[in-house]
C-alpha positions in Angstrom: 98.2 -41.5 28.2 99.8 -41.7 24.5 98.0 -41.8 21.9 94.7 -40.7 20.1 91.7 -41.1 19.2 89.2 -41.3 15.8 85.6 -40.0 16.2 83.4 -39.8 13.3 81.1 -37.2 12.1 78.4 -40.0 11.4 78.5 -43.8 11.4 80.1 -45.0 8.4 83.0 -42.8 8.3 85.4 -45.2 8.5 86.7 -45.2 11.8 87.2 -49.1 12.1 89.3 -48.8 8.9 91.0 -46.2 9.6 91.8 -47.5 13.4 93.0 -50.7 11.7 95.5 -49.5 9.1 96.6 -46.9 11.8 97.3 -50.1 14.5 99.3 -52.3 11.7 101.1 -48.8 10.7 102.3 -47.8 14.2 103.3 -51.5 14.6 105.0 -51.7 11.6 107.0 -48.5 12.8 107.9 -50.9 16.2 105.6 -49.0 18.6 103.8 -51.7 21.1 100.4 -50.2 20.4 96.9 -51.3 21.3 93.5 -51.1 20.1 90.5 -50.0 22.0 86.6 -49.0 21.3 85.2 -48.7 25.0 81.7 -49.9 23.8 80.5 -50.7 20.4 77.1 -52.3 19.2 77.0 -55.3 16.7 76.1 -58.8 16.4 79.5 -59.7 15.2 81.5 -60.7 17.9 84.6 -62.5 18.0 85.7 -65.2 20.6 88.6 -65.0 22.5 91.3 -68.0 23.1 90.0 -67.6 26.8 86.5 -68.0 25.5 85.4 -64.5 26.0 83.2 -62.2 23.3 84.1 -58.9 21.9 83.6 -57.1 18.9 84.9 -58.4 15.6 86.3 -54.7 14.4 88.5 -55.1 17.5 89.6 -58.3 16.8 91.0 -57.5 13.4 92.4 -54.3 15.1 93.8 -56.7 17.5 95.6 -58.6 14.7 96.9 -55.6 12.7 98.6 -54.5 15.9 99.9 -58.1 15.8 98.2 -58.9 19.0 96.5 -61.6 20.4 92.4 -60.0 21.2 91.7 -59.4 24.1 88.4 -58.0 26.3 90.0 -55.0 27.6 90.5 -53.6 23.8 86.2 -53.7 24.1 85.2 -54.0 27.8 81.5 -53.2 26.3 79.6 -55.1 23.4 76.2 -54.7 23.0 74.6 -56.9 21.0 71.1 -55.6 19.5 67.9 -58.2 20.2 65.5 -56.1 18.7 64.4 -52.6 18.6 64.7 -51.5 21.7 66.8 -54.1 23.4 70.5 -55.0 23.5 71.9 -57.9 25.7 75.3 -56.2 27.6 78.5 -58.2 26.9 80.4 -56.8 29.7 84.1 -57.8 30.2 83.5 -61.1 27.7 80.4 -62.1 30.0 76.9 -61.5 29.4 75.6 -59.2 31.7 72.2 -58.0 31.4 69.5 -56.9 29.0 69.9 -53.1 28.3 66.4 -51.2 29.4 65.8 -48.2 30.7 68.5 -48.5 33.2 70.8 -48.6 30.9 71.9 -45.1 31.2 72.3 -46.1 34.8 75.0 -48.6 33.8 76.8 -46.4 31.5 77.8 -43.8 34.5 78.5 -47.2 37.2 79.7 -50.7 35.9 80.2 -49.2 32.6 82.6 -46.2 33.3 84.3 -48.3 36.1 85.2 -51.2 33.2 86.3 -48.6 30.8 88.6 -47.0 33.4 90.3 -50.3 34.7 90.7 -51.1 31.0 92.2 -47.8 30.2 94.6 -48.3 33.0 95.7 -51.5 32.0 96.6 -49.9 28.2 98.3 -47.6 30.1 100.5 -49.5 31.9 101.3 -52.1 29.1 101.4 -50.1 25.8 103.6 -47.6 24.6 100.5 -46.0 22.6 96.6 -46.8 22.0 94.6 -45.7 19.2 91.2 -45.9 20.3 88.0 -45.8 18.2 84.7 -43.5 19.1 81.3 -44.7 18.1 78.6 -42.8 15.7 79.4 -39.1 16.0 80.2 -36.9 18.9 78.0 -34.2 18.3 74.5 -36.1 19.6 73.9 -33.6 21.8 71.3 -35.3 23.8 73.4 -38.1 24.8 76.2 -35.9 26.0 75.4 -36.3 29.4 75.5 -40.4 30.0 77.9 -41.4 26.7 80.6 -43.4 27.5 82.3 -44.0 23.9 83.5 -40.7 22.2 84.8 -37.2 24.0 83.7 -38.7 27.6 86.5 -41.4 26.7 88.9 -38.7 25.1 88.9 -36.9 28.7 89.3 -40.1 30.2 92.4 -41.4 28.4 93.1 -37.6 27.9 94.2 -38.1 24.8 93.7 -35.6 21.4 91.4 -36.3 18.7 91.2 -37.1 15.1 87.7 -36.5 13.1 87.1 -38.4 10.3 84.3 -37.8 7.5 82.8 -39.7 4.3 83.5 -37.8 1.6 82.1 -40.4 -0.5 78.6 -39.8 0.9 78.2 -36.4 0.0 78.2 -33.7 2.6 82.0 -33.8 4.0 82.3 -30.1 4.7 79.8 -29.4 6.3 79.4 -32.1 8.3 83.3 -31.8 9.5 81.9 -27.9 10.7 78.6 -28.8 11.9 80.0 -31.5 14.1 82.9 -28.8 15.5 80.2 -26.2 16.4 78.1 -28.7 18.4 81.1 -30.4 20.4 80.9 -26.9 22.5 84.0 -27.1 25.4 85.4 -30.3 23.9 86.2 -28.8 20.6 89.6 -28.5 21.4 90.2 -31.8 21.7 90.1 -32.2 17.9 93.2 -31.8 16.7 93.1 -33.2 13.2 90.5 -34.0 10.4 90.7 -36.9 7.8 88.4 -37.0 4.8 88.0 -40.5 3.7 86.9 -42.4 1.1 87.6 -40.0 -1.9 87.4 -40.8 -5.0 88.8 -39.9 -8.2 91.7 -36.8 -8.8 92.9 -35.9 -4.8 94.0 -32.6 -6.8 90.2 -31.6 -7.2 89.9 -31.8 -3.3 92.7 -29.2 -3.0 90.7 -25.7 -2.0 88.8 -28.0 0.5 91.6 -28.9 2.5 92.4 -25.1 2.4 89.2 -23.7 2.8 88.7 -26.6 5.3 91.5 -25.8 7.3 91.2 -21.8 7.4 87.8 -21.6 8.4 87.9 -24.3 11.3 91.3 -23.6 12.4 92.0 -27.3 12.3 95.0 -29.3 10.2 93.6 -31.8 7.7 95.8 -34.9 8.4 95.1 -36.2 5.1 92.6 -37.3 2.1 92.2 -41.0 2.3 91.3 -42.7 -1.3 88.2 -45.3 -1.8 90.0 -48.9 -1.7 87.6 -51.8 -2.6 90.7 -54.5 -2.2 90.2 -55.1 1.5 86.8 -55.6 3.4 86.6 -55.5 6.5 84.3 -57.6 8.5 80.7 -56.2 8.5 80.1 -54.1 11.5 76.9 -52.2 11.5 74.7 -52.7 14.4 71.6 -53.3 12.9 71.8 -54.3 9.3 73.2 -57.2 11.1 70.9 -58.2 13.1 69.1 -60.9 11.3 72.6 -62.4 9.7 74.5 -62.6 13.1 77.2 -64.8 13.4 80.6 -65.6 16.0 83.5 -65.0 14.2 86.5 -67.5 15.1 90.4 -66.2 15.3 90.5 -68.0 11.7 87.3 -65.9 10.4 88.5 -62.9 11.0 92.0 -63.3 9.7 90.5 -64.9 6.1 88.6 -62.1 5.8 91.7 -60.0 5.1 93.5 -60.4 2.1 96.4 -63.0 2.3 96.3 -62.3 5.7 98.7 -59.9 7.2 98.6 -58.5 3.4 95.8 -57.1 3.6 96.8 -55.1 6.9 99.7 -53.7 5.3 97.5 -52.4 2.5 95.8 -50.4 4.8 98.9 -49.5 6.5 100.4 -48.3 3.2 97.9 -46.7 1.8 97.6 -44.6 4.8 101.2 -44.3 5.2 101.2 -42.3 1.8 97.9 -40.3 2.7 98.2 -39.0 5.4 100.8 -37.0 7.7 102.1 -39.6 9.9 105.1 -37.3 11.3 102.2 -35.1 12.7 100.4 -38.0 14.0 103.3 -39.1 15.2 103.8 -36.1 17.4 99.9 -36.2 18.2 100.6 -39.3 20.0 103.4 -38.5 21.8 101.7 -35.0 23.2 104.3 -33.1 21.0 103.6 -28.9 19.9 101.2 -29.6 16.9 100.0 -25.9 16.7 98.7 -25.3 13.1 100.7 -22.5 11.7 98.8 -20.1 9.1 100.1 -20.6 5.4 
């Protein structure tokens, strides 16, 4: 299908943000293009008008795609009881209490609902940008994970890793996580570092040095914006402070409403190299040529 995808090289990268800004973007530009995350964990969920629950972050990535949310942009929620618990929000619906059968899930009911969900993207979107979870390079959940490169193969779409340069650590995290993805290492086809602050020109020789060592093109350098937050998202942080956001929650958290979106949209509009993801999207040559 068309479109990509934006895996992380740790939680906290800012794939939500950057899946956001990219949704209200794309829509801006008059592509009919949806959100999806096929499982995320949080306890802040967001009610549908049909009186379903999925995550807030796709909610708001609903809404900067200037859709109405829906449970097939987040087929799986899981919603953290304690330490070693989750209760499955499958299709909108409760579903179970995740155990040690929840591995078991993943590969059955879980893959099936990501597929039909997929399918129905498919059929009724031009493009979708879909968001991985954590990283992708956690090698011992490979085998059973449903939400980063199993889902890239799935929806067979190309990959953008993003990393927080803000945290310290950006390099070597973007060529750590490359070396461990093995035979789905191709499927990266594009690198954003995010949340920079200060002179982009100082961050110059990484984007080169970046880019000739990996072999892979550097998209862009997103800056640190502190004018729009985005609804809290982290699974467990949250856990104790849980809350259902309405449609009029999640909107007010955004700056003037649709404002905010096109913040995002415009600060990534002048960041990063939207012909190329552009062509990403619509399965075009995006060879990287050498300098």
């Amino acid at each position: 299908m068309k479109g990509l995808m934006i895996q992380g090289t740790s939680s906290g990268s800012g794939k939500s943000f950057i899946v956001t800004g990219l949704c209200r973007l794309l829509s801006n530009m008059g592509l009919k293009v949806c959100p999806f995350k096929s499982q995320n964990m949080s306890n802040n969920s967001f009610t549908t008008h049909d009186g379903l629950e999925i995550s807030t972050a796709q909610a708001v990535q609903a809404r900067a795609a200037r859709l109405r949310p829906e449970t097939f942009m987040n087929p799986i929620l899981l919603k953290p009881s304690h330490d070693q618990s989750s209760e499955i929000i499958l299709n909108g619906i409760s579903y179970a209490h995740s155990t040690e059968g929840y591995r078991n899930f993943t590969q059955h009911e879980g893959i099936n609902a990501v597929r039909k969900a997929l399918a129905h993207i498919r059929e009724n979107f031009e493009a979708v940008i879909i968001e991985g979870a954590g990283s992708p390079a956690e090698i011992n959940l490979n085998s059973t994970e449903i939400v980063n490169m199993r889902i890239a193969r799935e929806a067979d779409v190309p990959v953008i890793l993003a990393a927080d340069v803000d945290r310290g650590g950006s390099l070597a995290s973007v060529v750590g996580t490359l070396e461990l993805l093995g035979s789905d290492r191709p499927h990266v086809k594009g690198i954003i570092f995010n949340m920079f602050r200060g002179d982009i020109n100082l961050f110059t020789d990484a984007v080169k040095w970046t880019e000739d060592y990996t072999g892979v093109k550097v998209v862009g350098v997103l800056p640190f914006i502190k004018e729009v937050k985005l609804p809290e998202e982290d699974s467990l942080i949250t856990v104790r402070h849980s809350k259902n956001y309405g449609e009029h929650d999640v909107i007010d958290t955004l700056t003037n409403e649709n404002d905010g979106f096109d913040l995002i949209a415009d600060v990534l509009a002048k960041s990063l190299d939207v012909d190329y993801i552009l062509r990403l999207i619509r399965r075009e040559d995006t060879t990287l040529q050498p300098q």
